[in-house]
N, C-alpha and C positions, 0 to 999 in steps of 0.2 A: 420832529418838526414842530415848532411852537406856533402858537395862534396865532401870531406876528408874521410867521416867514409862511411865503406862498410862492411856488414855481409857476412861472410863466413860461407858457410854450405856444410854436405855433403850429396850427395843423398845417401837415403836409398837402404840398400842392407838384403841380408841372413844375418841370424847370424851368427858368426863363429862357433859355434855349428853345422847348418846345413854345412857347407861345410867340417867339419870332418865326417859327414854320410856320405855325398856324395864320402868321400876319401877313407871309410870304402866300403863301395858299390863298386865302382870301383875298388877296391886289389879283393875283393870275386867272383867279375864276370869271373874272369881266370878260378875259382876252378872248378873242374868237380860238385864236389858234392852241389855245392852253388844254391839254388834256388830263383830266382832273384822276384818270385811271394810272395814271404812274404813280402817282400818289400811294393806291393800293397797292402796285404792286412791291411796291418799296417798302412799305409796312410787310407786307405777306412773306418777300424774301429775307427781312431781317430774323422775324418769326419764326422762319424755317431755321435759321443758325441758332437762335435762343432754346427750342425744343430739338431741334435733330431731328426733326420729321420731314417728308418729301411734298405733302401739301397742306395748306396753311389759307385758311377763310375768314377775314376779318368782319369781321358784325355789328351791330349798333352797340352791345351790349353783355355782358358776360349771360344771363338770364337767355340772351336773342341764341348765343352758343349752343347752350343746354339745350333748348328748342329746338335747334338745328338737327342737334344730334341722336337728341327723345324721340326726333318724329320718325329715324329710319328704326328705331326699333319695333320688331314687332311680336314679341314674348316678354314676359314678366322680366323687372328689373327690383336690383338688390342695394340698399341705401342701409348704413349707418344708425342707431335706434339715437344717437346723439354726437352732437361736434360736428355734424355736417351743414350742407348749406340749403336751405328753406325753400331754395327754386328747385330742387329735386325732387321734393314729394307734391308742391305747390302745380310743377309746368307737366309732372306723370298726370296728376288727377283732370288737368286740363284734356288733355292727348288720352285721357282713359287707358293710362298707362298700368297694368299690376303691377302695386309693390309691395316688394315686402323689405322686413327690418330685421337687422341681425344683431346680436348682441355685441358692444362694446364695453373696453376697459376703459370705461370715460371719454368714450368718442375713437381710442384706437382701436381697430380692426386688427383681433389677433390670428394668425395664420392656421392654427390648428380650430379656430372655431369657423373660418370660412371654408377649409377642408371639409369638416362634417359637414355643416351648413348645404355646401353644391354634394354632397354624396345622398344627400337625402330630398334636395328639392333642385327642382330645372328652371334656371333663369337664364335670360339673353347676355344680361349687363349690371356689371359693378358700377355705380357711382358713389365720389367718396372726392376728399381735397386732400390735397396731400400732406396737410397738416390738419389734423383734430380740432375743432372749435379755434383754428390759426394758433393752437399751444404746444402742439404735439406731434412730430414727425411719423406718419404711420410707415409701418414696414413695409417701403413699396415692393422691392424687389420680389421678396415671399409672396406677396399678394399678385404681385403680378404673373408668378411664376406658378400660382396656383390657379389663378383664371386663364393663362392658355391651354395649361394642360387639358383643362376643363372643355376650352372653346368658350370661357364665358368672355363679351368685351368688358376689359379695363378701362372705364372714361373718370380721367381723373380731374377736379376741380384745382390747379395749380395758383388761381389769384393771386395766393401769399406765398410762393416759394417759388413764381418764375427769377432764373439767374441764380437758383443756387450752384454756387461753383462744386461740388461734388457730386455736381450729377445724381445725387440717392433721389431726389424729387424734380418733377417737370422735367425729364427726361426719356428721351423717345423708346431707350431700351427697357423700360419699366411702366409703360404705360400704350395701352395700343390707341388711345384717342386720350388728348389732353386739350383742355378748354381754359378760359379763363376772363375775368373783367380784367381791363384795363381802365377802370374810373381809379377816383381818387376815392382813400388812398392805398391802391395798391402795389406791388411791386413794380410794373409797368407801367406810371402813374400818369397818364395821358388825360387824365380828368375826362374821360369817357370811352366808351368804343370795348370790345370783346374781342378773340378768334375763338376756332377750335382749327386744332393740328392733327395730322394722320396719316398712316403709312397706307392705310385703308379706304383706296379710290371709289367702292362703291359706296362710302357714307360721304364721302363729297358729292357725288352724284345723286343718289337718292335726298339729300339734303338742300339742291342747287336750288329749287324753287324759294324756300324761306331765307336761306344766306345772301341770295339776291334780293330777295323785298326787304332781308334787315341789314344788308350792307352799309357800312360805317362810311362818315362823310370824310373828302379827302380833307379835310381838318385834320377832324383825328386820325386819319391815317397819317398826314403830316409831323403829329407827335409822339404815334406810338414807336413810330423810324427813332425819331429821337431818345424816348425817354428806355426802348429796348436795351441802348447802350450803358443806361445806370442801373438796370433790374441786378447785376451782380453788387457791386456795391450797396445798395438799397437793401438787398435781403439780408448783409453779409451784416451790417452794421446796426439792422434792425433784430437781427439773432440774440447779436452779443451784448445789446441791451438786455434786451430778455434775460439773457443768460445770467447775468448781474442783478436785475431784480428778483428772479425765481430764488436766488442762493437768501437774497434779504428776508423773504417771507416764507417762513414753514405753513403757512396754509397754502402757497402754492400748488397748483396742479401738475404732474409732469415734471417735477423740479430738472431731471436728468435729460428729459429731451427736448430736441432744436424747435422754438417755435418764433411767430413774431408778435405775440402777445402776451398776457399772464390774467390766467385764472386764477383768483382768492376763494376760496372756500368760507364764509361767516355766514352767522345766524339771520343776521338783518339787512342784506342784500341793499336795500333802498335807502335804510338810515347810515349805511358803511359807503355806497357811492354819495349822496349826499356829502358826507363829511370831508371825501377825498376834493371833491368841487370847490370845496371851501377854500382849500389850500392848492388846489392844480387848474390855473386859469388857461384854455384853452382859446387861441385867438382864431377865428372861422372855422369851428370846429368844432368836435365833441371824441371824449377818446375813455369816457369809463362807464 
């Protein structure tokens, strides 16, 4: 690319779809007779076909999720030493949660290191995203098949891989609690709002107190109904992007696995994004 040529792009938003729900919502909330809880439920049941799980708690917030879910634990939990997501060790230290960190291949969790890892220490819960730093597909299946045997819960952070059509990520037979934002811009791109999903009714219960004070407005519940129906498309096309840059650049991270982003590897981290800014104009938004 010469000094001359610069990409213009926009950041991603709702669809316009969803912000006619939202406009629609908003006229009904005057009404006397309008009840703003269909809303929810309409989001919760879409949620339940998107994960394959039997109950499904929409929240202000992916972080309100994690919260939800951190508070019914009550023994040590096990986090990623990198590639993972910052409200994990941030909302354990809140909640006086133990954690501890396990070694990664660059944020992927390898199967035979989580084996040892539980044969020699006793934790409650896995948290992890089902993509590495959003670059790198981790082995759910293994992983998950090694924390039942265990009894340990699988709470997996799906943000970036709800709607993957193969099922290997944010899917209910691979994960026993799955969580996620739905702000922008993630796969569910509802420009705000959270759940967590689960086949496991005593973490909806034990959880009902905070899920209730961080319950999502029927707004956003109004577009997460909407924008659930592109989370397959959304991931599929945000893959194969990747997939096309990772091939261009040998510093890539993961060049071989499914992610929705790309990590570069270089010396000067600030002077290398700096320069990419110069030529990649993002319009309400920021994306390196």
């Amino acid at each position: 690319m010469t000094k001359k040529q610069k990409l213009h792009l926009k950041a991603k938003r709702p669809s316009p779809q969803s912000s006619e729900a939202m406009c629609r919502v908003a006229k009904n909330l005057c009404r006397i007779d309008y009840n703003p809880f269909e809303e929810l439920k309409g989001a919760e049941d879409s949620i339940k076909k998107l994960t394959g799980h039997n109950n499904v708690k929409v929240v202000n917030s992916g972080n309100a999720a994690i919260l939800s879910v951190m508070s019914t634990i009550n023994g040590a939990i096990l986090i990623p030493d990198q590639g993972g997501w910052s409200g994990f060790e941030e909302i354990a230290r809140v909640l006086k949660v133990p954690t501890n960190k396990i070694d990664t291949n660059q944020g992927v969790l390898e199967p035979e290191i989580l084996t040892e890892f539980l044969t020699d220490h006793q934790v409650e819960a896995v948290f992890l995203t089902s993509l590495a730093g959003y670059t790198a597909e981790q082995p759910l299946k293994e992983i998950y098949q090694i924390c039942d045997q265990n009894d340990v819960l699988l709470v997996e952070d799906a943000s970036g891989a709800l709607g993957d059509p193969t099922k290997k990520l944010a899917w209910a037979k691979q994960a026993h609690v799955i969580l996620a934002s739905t702000g922008s811009p993630k796969m569910v791109n509802a420009g705000g709002g959270g759940f967590l999903s689960t086949d496991q009714e005593e973490i909806v219960g034990d959880s009902k107190k905070i899920t209730k004070t961080l319950r999502a407005s029927p707004l956003t519940c109004a577009a997460i109904r909407v924008e659930v129906q592109n989370a397959s498309e959304s991931f599929t096309k945000t893959v194969k992007a990747c997939e096309y840059l990772k091939k261009e650049f040998d510093s890539a991270f993961h060049r071989e696995k499914r992610g929705v982003n790309v990590c570069l590897s270089t010396e000067d981290p600030k002077k290398f994004a700096f320069q990419l800014r110069e030529h990649i104009k993002i319009e309400g938004g920021n994306m390196i």
